[in-house]
C-alpha positions in Angstrom: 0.0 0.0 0.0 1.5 2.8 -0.8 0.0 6.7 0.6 1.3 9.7 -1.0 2.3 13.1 0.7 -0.4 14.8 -0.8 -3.1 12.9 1.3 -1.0 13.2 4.1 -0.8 16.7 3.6 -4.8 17.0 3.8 -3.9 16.1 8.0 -2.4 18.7 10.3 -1.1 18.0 14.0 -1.0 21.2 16.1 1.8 21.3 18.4 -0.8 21.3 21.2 -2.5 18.4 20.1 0.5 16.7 20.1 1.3 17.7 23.8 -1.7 16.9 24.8 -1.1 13.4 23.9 1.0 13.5 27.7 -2.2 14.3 29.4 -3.3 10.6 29.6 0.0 8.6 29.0 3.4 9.2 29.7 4.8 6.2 28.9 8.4 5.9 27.4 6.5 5.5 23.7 4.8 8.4 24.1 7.2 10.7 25.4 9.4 9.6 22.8 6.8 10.4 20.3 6.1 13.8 21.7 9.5 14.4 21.4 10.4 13.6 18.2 7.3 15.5 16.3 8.6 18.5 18.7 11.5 18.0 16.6 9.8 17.6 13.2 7.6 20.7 13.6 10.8 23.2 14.7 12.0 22.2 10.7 8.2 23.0 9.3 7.3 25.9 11.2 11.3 27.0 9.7 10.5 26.0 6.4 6.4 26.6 6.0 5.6 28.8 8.8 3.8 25.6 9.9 2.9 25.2 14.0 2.2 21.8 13.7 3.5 18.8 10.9 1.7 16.1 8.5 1.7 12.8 10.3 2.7 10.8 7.3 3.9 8.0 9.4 1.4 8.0 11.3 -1.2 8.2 8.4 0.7 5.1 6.6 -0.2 3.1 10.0 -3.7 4.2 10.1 -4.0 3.1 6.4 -2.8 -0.6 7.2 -4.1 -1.2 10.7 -7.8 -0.1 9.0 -7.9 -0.4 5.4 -11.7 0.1 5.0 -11.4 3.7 6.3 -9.1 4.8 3.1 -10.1 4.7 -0.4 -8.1 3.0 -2.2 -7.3 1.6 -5.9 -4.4 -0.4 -8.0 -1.2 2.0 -9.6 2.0 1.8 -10.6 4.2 3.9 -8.7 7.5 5.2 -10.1 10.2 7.3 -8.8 12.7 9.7 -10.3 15.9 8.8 -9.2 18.0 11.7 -11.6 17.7 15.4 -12.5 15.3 17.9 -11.8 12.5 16.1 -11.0 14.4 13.7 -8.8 12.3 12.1 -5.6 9.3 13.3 -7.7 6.8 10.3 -7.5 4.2 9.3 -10.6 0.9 7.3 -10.0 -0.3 5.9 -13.4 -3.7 3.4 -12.4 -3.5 0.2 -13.2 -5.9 -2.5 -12.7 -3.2 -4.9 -12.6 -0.9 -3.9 -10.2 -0.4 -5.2 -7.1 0.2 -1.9 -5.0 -2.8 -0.1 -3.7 -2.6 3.8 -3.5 -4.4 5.3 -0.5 -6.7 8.3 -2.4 -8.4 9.7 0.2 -11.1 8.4 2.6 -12.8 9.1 6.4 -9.6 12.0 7.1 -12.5 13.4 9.8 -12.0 9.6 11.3 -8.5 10.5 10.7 -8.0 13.6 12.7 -10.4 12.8 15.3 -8.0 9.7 16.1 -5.0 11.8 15.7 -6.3 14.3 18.1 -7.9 11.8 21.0 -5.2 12.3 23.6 
C-alpha cells in the first residue's frame, strides 16, 4: 500500500494536540513520540511557517491497521531517481498492479484519532 504526501498533507497535527497526547499517558512511547514531532515541527514551522506537521507516518499506519477507512485503488508507482524532478513520484492506475494507492477516505476519522489524547 503505498500513501502519498499529498493525502498526508490534507492532515495537520498542532503542536498542542501533540502535547496533549502526555495528558493521559506518559509512557516511554509516548514521550518519545512527543519528542520527536517537537523536533519535526521546529523544521516546518522553519521552512512553511507551519505550528504543527503532517503525520505521514502515522497516516501510513492508520491506512494498514484499518484499510476500510481509506479509499483505495491499484497503480504503478515510479520514482525519479536523476535530474530535476528527482524524488518526484508518478501514480499511473492500473488495474493490474499489485500496490494499492491510499486516495483519500474518512480523514474526519482521521484527525479525530489523531487528536484523541
Amino acid at each position: 500500500t503505498f500513501v502519498p504526501l499529498d493525502l498526508c498533507r490534507k492532515i495537520v497535527l498542532t503542536r498542542a494536540t501533540v502535547r496533549s497526547y502526555l495528558k493521559t499517558n506518559r509512557s516511554r512511547v509516548v514521550r518519545l513520540l512527543v519528542e520527536s514531532h517537537m523536533a519535526y515541527m521546529d523544521h516546518y514551522i522553519a521552512w512553511e511557517g507551519l505550528d504543527g506537521c503532517f503525520p505521514h507516518d502515522a497516516i501510513a499506519v492508520l491506512a494498514a491497521w484499518r484499510p476500510e477507512r481509506f479509499y483505495r485503488g491499484p497503480g504503478r508507482v515510479t520514482v525519479e531517481t536523476t535530474g530535476a524532478r528527482r524524488d518526484k513520484t508518478t501514480l499511473v492506475p492500473d488495474p493490474r498492479s499489485s500496490v494499492e494507492v491510499a486516495m483519500g477516505g474518512d480523514l474526519k476519522w482521521v484527525r479525530q484519532f489523531l487528536a484523541a489524547p
